[in-house]
N, C-alpha and C positions, 0 to 999 in steps of 0.2 A: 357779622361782617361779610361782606362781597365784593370780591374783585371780579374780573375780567377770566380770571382763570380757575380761580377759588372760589368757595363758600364752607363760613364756620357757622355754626348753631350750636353752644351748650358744648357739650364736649363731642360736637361731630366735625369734620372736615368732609368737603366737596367738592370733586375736578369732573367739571359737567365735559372736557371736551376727552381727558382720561378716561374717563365711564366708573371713577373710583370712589367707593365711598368709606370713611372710615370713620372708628367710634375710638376714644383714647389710643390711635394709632394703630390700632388694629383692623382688618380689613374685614369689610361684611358683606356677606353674599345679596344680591336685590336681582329680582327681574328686570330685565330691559326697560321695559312697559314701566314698571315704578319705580323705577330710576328716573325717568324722561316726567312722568308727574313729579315727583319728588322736584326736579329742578327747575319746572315752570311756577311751582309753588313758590318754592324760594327767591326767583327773581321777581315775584311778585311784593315781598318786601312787606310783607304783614297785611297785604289787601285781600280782600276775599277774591278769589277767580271761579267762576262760573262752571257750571259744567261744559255749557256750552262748548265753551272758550278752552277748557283740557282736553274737551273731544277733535276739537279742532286744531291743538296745536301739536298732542301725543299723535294722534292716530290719523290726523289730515282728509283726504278727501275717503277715508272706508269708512263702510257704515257698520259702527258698531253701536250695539248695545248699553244702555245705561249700566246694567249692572254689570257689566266687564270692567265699570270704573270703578264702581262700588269695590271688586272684587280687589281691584290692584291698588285703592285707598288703605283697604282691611290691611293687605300686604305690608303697605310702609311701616301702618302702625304696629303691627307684630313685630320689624326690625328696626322700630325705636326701641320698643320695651319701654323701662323707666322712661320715657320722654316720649311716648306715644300720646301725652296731653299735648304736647305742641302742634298738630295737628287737628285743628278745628273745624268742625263742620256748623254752617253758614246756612241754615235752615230755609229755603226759599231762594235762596241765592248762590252757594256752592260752597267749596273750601277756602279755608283761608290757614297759613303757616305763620303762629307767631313764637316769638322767643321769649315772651312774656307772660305765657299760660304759668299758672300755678300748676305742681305736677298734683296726680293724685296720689296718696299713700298706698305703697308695694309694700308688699313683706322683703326685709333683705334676705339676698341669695350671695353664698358665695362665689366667690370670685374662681370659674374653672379654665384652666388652661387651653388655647385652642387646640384641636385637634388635628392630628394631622392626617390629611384628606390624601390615601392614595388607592392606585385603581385596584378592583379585583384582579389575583393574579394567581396561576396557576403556580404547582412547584418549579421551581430553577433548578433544573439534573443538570453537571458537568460542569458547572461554574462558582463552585466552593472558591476553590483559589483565587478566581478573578475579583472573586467580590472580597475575600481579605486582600489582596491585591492594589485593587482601586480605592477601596477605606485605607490602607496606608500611604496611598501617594497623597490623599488628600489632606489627612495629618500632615504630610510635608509641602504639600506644594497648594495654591489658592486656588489654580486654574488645573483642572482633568480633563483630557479630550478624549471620549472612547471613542477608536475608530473602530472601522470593521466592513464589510461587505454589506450590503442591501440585506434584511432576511438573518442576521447571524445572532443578534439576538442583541443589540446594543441598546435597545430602552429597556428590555426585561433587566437587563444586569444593571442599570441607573436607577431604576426604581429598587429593586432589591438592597443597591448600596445604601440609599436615601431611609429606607426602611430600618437600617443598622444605624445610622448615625443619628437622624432627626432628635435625638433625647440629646444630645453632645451641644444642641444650638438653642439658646434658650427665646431668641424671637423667629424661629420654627424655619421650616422650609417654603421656599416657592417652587412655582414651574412655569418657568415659559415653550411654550410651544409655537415651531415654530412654523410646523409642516402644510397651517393653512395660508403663513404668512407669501403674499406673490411682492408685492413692494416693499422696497427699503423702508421706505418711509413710516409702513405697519411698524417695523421694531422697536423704535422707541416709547409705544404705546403698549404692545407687549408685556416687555421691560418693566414698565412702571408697575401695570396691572398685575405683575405677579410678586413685587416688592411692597404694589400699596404706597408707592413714593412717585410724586410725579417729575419724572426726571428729565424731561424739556425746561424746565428751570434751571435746570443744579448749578450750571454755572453762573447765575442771575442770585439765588437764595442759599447765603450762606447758613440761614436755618435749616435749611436740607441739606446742606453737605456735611454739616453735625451730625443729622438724621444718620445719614451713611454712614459716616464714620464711625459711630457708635453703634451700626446695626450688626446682629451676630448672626446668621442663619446660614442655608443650605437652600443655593439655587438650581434647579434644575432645567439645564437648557436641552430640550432634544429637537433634534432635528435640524442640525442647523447646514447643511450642504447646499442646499442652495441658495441659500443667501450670505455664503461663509465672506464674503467681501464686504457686503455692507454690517454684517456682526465683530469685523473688528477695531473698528473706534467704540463702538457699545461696551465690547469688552474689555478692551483697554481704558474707559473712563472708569469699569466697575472696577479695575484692579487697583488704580490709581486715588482713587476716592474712598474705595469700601475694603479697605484691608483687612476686615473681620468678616466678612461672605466668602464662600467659602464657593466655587461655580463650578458645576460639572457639566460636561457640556457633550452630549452626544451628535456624532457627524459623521460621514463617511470620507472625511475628510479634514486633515486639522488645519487651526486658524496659522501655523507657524507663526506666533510671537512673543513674545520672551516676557518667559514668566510659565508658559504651558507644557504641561508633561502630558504627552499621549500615548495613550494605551492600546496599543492592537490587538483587539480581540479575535483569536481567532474562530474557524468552526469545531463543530464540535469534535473530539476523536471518533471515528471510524474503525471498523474491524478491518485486520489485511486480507487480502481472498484467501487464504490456509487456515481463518481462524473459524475450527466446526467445534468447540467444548462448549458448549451449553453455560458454562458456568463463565470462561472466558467472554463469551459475546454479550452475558449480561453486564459484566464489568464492562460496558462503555456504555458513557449516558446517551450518545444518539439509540442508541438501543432501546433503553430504558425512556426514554422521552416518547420514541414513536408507541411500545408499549402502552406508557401512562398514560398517552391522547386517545391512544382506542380503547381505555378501560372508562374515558371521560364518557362515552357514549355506550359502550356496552362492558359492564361491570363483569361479566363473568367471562370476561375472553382473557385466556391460559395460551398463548400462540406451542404449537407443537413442537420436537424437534426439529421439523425441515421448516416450519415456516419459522423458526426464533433465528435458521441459517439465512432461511430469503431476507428476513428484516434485516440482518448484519450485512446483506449484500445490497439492500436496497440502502440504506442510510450511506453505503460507498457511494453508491454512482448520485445520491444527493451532496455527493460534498459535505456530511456531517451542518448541513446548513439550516439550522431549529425551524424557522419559516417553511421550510423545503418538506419537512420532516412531519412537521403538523398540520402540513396541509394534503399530504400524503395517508396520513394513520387518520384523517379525517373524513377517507372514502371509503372505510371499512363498513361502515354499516352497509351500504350498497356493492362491496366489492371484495375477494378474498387477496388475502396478502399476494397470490401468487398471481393474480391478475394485475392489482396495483405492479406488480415488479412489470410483467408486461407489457404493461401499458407506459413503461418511462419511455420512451422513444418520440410519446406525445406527452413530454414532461410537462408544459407549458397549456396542455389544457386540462392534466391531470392533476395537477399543483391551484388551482382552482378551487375557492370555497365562499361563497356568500352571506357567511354567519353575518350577524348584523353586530356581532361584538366584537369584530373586527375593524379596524379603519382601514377604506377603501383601496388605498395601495398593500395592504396587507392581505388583501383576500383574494389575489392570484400571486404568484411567484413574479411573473411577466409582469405586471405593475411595478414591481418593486425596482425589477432589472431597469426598467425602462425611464422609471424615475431619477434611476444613475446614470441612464446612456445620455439623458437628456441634458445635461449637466454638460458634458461635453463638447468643443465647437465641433465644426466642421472634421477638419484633418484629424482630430482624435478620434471620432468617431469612425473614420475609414479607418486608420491604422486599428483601433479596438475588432471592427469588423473582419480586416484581414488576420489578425491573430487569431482568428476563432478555426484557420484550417490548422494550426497546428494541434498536435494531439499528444507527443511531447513536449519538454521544458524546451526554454530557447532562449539564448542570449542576444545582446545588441548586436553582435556580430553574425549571428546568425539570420535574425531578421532585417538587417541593411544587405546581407548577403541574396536572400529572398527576392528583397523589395529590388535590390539592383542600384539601392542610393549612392550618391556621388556624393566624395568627401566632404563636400561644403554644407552637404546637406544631415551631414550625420548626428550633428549636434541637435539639430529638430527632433530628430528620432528618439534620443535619449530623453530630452524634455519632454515629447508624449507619453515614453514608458512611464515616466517619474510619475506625469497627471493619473494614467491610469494604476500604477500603484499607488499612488495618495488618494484616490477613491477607490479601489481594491477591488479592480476590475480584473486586473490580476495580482498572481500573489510569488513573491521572491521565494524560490525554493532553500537555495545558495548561494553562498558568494566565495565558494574557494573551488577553483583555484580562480574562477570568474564568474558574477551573480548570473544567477539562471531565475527564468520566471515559468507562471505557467497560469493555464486559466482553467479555473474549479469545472468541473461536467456541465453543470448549470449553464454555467455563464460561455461556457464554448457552444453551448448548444444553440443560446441569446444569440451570439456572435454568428452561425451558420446561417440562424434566419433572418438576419436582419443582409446579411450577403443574398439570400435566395428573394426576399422581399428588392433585393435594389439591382437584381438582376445581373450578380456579380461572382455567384457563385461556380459555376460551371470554369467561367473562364480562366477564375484564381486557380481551381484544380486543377486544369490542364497546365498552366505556370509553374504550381505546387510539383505536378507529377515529373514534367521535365527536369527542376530544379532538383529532385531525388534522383531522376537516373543519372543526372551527371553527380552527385556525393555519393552514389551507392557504388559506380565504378568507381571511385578516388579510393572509396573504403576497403573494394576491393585488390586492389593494386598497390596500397598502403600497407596491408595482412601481411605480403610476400615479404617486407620490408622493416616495418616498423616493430620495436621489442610491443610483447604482449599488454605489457602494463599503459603502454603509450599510444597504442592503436584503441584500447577500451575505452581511456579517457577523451578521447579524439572523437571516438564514433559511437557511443553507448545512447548517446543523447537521440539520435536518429533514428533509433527501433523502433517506435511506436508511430512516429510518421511515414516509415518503409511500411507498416501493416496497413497503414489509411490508406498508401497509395495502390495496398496488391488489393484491397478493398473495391477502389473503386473504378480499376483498372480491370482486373482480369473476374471477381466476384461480381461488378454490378454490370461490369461488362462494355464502358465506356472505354477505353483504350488498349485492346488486347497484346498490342505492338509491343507496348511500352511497357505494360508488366511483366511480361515474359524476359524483358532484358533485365528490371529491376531483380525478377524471380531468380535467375540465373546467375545475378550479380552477390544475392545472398548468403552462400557458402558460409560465407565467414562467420555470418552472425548467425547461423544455427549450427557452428561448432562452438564458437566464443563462447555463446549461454546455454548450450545442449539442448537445444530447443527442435529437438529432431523430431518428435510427435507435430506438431506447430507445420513442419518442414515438410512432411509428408500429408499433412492436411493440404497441402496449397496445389503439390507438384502432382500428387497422383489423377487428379481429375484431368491435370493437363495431358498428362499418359494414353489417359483411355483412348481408346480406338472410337467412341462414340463422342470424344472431344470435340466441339466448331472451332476450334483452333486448329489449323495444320503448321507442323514444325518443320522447323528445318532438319535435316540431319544434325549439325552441330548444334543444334534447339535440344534437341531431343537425348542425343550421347550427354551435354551437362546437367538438364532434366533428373536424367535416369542415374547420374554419379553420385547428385544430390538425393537424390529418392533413395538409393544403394544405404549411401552411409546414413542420412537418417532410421531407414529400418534395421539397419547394424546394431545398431545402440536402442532405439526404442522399440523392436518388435523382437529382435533375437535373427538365428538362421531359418529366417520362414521361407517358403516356395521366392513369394516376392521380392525379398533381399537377395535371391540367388539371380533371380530373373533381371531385377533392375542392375547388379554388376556384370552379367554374363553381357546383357545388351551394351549398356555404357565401354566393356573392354571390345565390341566386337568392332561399334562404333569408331573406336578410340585408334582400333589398329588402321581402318579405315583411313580415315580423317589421317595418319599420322600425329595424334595428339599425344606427345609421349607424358605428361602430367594427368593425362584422365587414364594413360594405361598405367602408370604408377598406381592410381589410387584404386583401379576395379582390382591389380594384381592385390593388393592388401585388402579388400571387399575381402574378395575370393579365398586370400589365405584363412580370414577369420571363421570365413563361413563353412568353409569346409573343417578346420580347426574344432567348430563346437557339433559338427555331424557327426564328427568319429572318420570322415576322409582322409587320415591322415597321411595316404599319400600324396594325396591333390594338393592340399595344404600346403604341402613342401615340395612338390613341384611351382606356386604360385610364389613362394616366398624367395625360392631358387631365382623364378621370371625376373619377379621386382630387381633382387641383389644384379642382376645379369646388365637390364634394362639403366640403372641406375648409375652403374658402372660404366657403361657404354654413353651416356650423355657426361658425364664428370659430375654427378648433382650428390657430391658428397654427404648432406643429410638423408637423401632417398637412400643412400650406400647404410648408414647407420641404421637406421628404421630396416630393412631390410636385414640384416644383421641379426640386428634382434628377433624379426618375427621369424627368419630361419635360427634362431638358437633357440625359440620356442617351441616350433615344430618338433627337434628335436630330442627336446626335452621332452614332448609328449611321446612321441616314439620311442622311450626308454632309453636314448643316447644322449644320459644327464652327462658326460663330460663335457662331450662335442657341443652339447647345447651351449653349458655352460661359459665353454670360450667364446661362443656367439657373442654371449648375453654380455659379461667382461668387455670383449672390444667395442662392440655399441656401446656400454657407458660410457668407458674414455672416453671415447669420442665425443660424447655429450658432454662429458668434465671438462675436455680442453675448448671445447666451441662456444658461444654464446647465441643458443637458437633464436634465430629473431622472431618467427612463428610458430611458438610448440605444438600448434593442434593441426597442422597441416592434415596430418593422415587421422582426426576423429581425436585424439586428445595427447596427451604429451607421455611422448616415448619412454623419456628417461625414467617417469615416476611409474611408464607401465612396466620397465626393463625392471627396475629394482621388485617390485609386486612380483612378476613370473620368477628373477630369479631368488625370493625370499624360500617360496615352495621346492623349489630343486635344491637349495642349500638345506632344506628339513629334511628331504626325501636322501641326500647327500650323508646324512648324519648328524649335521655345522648346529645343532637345535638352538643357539643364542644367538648367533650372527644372523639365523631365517629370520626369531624375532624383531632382531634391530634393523633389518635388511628393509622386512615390512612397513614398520612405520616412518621408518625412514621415506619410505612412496608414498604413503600417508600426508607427512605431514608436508613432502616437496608438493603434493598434489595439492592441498589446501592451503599452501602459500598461492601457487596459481588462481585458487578459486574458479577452479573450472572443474563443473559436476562430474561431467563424464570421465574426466582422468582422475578424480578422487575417488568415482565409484568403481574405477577398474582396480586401483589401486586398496581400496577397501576389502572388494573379493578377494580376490586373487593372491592377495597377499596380506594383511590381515585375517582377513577371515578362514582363508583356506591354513596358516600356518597355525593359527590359532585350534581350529579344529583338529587339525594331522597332531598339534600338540594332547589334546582329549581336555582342552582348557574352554568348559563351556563356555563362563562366564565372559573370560574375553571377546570370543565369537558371540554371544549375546549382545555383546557392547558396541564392536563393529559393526554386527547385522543388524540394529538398529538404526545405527548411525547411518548406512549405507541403504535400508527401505525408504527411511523418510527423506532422503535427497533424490532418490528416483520417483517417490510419489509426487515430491513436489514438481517435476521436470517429464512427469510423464513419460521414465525409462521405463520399459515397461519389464525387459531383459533383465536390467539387474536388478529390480523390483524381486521376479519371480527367482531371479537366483539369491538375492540375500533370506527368501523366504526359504529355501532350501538349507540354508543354514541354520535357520531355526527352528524348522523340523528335528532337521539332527541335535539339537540343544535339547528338543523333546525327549530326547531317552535322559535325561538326566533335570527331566521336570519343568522342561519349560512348552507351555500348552499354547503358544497363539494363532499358531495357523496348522490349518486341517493337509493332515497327511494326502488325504487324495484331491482336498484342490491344487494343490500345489502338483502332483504328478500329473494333473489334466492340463495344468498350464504347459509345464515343460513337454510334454507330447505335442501338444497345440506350436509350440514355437520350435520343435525340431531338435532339442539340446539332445546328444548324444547321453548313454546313460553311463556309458561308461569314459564320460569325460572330470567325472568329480566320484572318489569312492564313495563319498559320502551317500550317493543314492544307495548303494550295494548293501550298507549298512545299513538304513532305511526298510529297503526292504530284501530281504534275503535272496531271494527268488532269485534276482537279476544277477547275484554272482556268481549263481549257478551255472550261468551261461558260459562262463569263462573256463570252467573247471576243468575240463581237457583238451581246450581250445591251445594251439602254439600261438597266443597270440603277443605281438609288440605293443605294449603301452605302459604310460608314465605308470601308472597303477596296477597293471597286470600283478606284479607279485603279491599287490595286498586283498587285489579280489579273488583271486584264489587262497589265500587265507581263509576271508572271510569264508568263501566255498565250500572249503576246508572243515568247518566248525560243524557242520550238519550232515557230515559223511558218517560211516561206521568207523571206529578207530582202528585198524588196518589201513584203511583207504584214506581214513585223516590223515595219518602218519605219512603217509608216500606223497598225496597234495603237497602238505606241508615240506618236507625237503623238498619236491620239484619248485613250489615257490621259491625258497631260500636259494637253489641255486640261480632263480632266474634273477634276486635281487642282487645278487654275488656278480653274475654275469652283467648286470646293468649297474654296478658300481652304486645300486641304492640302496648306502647301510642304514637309512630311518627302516625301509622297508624290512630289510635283515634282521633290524633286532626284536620287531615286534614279532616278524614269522618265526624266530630264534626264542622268543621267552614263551608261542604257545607250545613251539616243539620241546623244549625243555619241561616243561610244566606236563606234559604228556609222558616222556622219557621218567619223569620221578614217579609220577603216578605208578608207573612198572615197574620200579624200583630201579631204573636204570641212574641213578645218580650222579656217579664217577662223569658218566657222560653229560648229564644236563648241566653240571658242573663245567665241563671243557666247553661245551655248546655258548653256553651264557659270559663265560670269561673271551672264549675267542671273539662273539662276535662286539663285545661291549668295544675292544681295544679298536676298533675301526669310528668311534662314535667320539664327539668331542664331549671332553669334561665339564659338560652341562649337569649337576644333578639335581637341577629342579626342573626336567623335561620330563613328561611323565613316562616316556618309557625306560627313560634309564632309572626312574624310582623303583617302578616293576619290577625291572632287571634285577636290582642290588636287592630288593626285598625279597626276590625268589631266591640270589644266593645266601644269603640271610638262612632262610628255613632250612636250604640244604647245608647249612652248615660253613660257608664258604665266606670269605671277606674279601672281597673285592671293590673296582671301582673305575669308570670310565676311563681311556686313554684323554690325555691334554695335545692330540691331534690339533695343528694348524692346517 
């Protein structure tokens, strides 16, 4: 039988304008070429037709060969099989198709289930859960849409699903493809051709809409973003009619209509730039994917330490993006990992590969992009392009702020975000306390060139650059004002576009004006995140005397304030920290700036402080209080307070310090700082740290401990490195040690190296390494005795500003041993001094110690130089007295006895016979 649209023969059906041919409803693969005979045959209705006449109406005016026909006759008859006698050949005159042939006797064959046809595919690394993921939405829901970016890997995970379920569907799967479709009008034929059902009828043939309804399978639609508007009436009649197909549909964009669950697939996990374990960076599959694609080519590459760290940095700046990723570990046979890393800057001709197993948009990166941009109208495409200068996240309000749009217009803007997040040109970071977006490395980079291509780039940055200097003064001037916690969330967002702009401003050299004001406007944000290394990368070239820049004087005094305190914190008291506050205060007096002379006089105390100046120190710290006083700036009076009650305290005058240190916390108890890092990080958590130590060296051994972490943990409520890390030395780690509590100084001094490596302190870096040295005598090996002395000579630290060096190494407290000299320490390093005399001469050190701890009210000191003179006195037999020795000076110590020197203490009365035990001193 033949219709107009059909043709049946035997158990075959025929849609000559479908291109579909079917045997018991099942579909069968045919050449082009012997499809188009095959249906000139059958319209010829059992008549013989000619060669002639098949060469002329398959193949038209080309001139082909006889046996090319011959060739694609053989063909038909191989995909009759059993009814390959209906095709008869017409001896002198050509073929003729009849339905009346007698068959010839086959042997029977069983009947075997079609196969299911899918492409060769590499392994799938990192998409375990997505693919149980998307197999259970599909159990629940008829319609799956995986969305995702250009390149993320949305057909490898469709196929891989298809792969798991196709046994679930007992009349198999299809695929429509949709990527070569350009007109609507293709999809209906698509459609058919991958169901086998010709569905330009369906509403006409209630025999096909049975078909449908009864049909069970697994369709697979990829590709469908550019035609997402004409695939949803296709979609909605399949869900409508065929409620046992089951359709997964891959887009970069979903059809939004009900019934569709979408899945957004994101890129792959990345390493974060801190992560160097070897074992850590193989746990992520971008890792292991670019790996596996360069083992596809060359079987015996093992990448080394430093290049398994470059992959884990290179799959960062790919955005975890599989396409990105494989077309990158694809240039290795020609190129070594450290050149591919190199060479990302020209990502887009480096992401480039011509495999011929590739389809054409997939074998550069830049096709893929471009295949999404193009999708786009007009106005989405400029706003996509203008988002490409940003290099932080940024919300609606931020980029109408930008742009400069006018109320009416704002709603436009939202609806082009929404488009380019519904094609995932960018990607929602967050949505509290308001959604932020941002755009992948890639695709910012897409977005530059497509600005430089349309001759738009320059101008956006010069708009960009101004639009920062006026939020970086706001940020500024907001610091002075706003509590810590509500100035971060305010302005944290802006850091990475404040670097693009010192980038292309003062680095590439196009606006020197204007970076120099942003540079100087930054303060805040390299005490906020201690990014004082960072700080000094930018400011010091500005300094040099062989600078093209000339400053102003007042260019130059806030330059040099910012240079000060960054080397404070990140380099220690080198030449150059002394230099950049010596000039910034001479500057400051100059100028009448009384905030840059506030902050060089605190430079200047610290600096002198870690030399061993300790009278300069407190003459500086004297300035400040004086200066601070003199304006009414009652935090500068606090801060002040405290760094002379430090002073102090180093100087051996632990009372007077200690009332220092007392009325600067009040002070800090009753106020509410609105910006705690004003002076480098926050006072209060530094005040309790300095006086945790003076309350040990005091005697107080439980109150130093709680005193400590009490800074500790006010400090890491802050979340600001530099006042946790002062707070960790100085006070943790120093009380802990003065205790002889390795473990605990082990704990802190860890905690306190890897916040300074991460932040590039480099100060308390080498000073937590000094504490674990001294953990060294009690077996802990991680860092070498003389690099650690080469750094702290290299950064100037005073040796006798921590005992801890003295014990270390003996030598240095020799120095001290007939010295009259003033320090928080002096009595214990003459001890230590002490220990390596002849015992005549031990004995006389040792009481001149004692009285100098006696004299400087420091009983920690007292009892340790009290139990080695006691312990001497018995050894002589002097008892009676090591006895009075160890009971008088214990009564001055609070009733701590789990401090380790009051354990010493009771344990040496103990042997002499004696029962004693600490005084319960407040």
């Amino acid at each position: 039988m033949i219709t107009a649209d059909e043709m049946h023969f035997a158990e075959w059906q025929i849609w000559p304008q479908l291109r579909i041919l079917l045997h018991r409803g099942k579909p069968v693969r045919i050449s082009a070429r012997a499809f188009d005979v095959l249906v000139v045959l059958l319209k010829a209705e059992g008549k013989a037709v000619s060669k002639e006449a098949l060469l002329t109406q398959v193949w038209g005016n080309e001139i082909v060969e006889e046996n090319n026909l011959q060739a694609h006759i053989s063909a038909i008859r191989r995909v009759l099989g059993h009814d390959r006698h209906l095709l008869v050949t017409e001896f002198g005159c050509g073929y003729r198709f009849s339905s009346n042939s007698v068959p010839l006797p086959t042997p029977a064959k069983p009947a075997l289930p079609a196969p299911v046809i899918t492409p060769v595919l590499a392994s799938i690394l990192g998409r375990e859960k997505a693919v149980q993921e998307v197999c259970a939405l599909l159990n629940q829901h008829q319609l799956v849409t995986i969305t995702g970016s250009g390149g993320v890997g949305k057909t490898r995970l469709a196929w891989e699903v298809v792969n798991h379920l196709h046994t679930h569907f007992p009349d198999g799967t299809g695929v429509a493809e949709l990527a070569h479709i350009t007109e609507a009008s293709g999809l209906l034929s698509v459609f058919s051709q991958a169901l086998h059902l010709p569905l330009a009828t369906v509403e006409q043939d209630a025999d096909l809409r049975q078909q449908l309804a009864r049909r069970r399978c697994l369709l697979l639609i990829d590709n469908g973003e550019h035609v997402i508007n004409a695939l949803e009436p296709v979609i909605t009649l399949l869900l409508t009619l065929a409620p046992h197909i089951k359709l997964l549909l891959t887009s970069q964009v979903a059809l939004q209509i009900a019934g569709e669950q979408q899945y957004l697939l994101p890129p792959l996990q990345v390493p974060e730039r801190d992560v160097t374990d070897n074992l850590a960076l193989m746990s992520f599959a971008s890792v292991r994917l670019f790996i596996e694609r360069v083992q596809a080519n060359r079987h015996d590459f093992h990448p080394s330490n430093s290049e398994l760290s470059m992959i884990g940095e290179l799959c960062r700046h790919l955005d975890g993006l599989p396409l990105a990723i494989e077309l990158a570990a694809s240039r290795l046979p020609v190129m070594s990992v450290s050149e591919i890393y190199s060479r990302l800057e020209d990502r887009f001709q480096l992401l480039s590969n011509t495999q011929r197993s590739r389809v054409p948009r997939h074998q550069k990166i830049v096709t893929t992009l471009e295949w999404t941009y193009q999708l786009l109208n007009a106005r989405e495409q400029q706003l996509f392009r203008t988002l490409g200068i940003f290099t932080d996240t940024f919300s609606v309000k931020s980029v109408n702020d930008f742009l400069g749009t006018q109320d009416k217009h704002c709603w436009q803007v939202i609806d082009d975000l929404q488009r380019l997040l519904a094609l995932s040109l960018i990607q929602a970071t967050s949505q509290v306390p308001v959604t932020r977006f941002r755009l992948l490395e890639t695709m910012r980079q897409f977005a530059c060139n497509k600005l430089r291509h349309a001759g738009e780039y320059d101008g956006l940055m010069a708009r960009f650059t101004g639009h920062y200097n006026v939020l970086v003064a706001q940020a500024q001037n907001a610091w002075l004002t706003l509590p810590t916690q509500q100035w971060r969330e305010r302005y944290r967002h802006i850091l990475n576009d404040l670097r693009r702009v010192l980038q292309h401003t003062l680095t590439e050299g196009h606006d020197a004006s204007a970076g120099l004001d942003i540079l100087q406007a930054m303060t805040p944000f390299w005490i906020e995140y201690s990014l004082y290394d960072e700080c000094q990368r930018h400011i010091y070239p500005m300094l040099d005397e062989r600078s093209p820049i000339a400053l102003t004087l007042r260019q130059r005094m806030n330059l040099c304030a910012a240079a000060g305190k960054a080397s404070t914190w990140a380099k220690g008291p080198t030449p150059e920290t002394h230099s950049a506050w010596q000039t910034a205060l001479t500057l400051a007096e100059k100028l009448d700036d009384k905030e840059i002379r506030l902050q060089a006089h605190y430079g200047l105390w610290l600096y002198y402080l870690r030399t061993g100046e300790l009278n300069k120190s407190r003459q500086h710290a004297q300035s400040m209080c004086e200066l601070a006083q003199a304006i009414n700036d009652a935090e500068a009076q606090a801060t002040g307070l405290r760094i002379l009650g430090v002073s102090l305290h180093f100087a051996g005058q632990h009372v007077a310090g200690r009332t220092n240190l007392l009325q600067s916390l009040a002070w800090y108890d009753r106020q509410n700082v609105s910006h705690a890092f004003r002076f480098g990080l926050d006072q209060e958590s530094a005040g309790l740290a300095f006086l945790s130590r003076l309350l040990w060296v005091q005697g107080e051994y439980q109150a130093a401990k709680e005193m400590a972490w009490r800074g500790v943990k006010k400090a890491a409520r802050l979340q600001h490195v530099c006042s946790l890390c002062c707070a960790l030395a100085e006070g943790a780690c120093m009380t802990a040690a003065l205790d002889r509590n390795p473990r605990r100084v082990i704990k802190a001094a860890n905690w306190l190296i890897r916040l300074a490596e991460q932040h590039d302190l480099y100060f308390w870096k080498t000073y937590g390494e000094l504490f674990l040295v001294w953990a060294r005598r009690f077996s802990h090996r991680e860092v070498s005795q003389t690099t650690l002395f080469s750094s702290l000579r290299a950064m100037g630290l005073d040796w006798q500003y921590s005992p801890l060096l003295s014990e270390i190494d003996t030598s240095l407290s020799q120095q001290t041993a007939w010295r009259d000299h003033e320090n928080w320490c002096a009595p214990e390093l003459m001890r230590l001094s002490a220990t390596h005399l002849p015992l005549q001469e031990q004995r006389l050190l040792l009481e001149q110690a004692l009285s100098k701890a006696r004299q400087q009210q420091a009983h920690g000191w007292a009892l340790r130089i009290a139990y080695s003179l006691a312990t001497l006195q018995a050894q002589a037999g002097e008892t009676l007295a090591a006895k009075h020795l160890i009971e008088h000076v214990l009564q001055d110590v609070e009733g701590a006895d789990r401090a380790t020197d009051v354990r010493n203490a009771i344990a040496l009365c103990a042997r002499l016979g004696t029962c004693i035990s600490p005084s319960h001193r407040h």
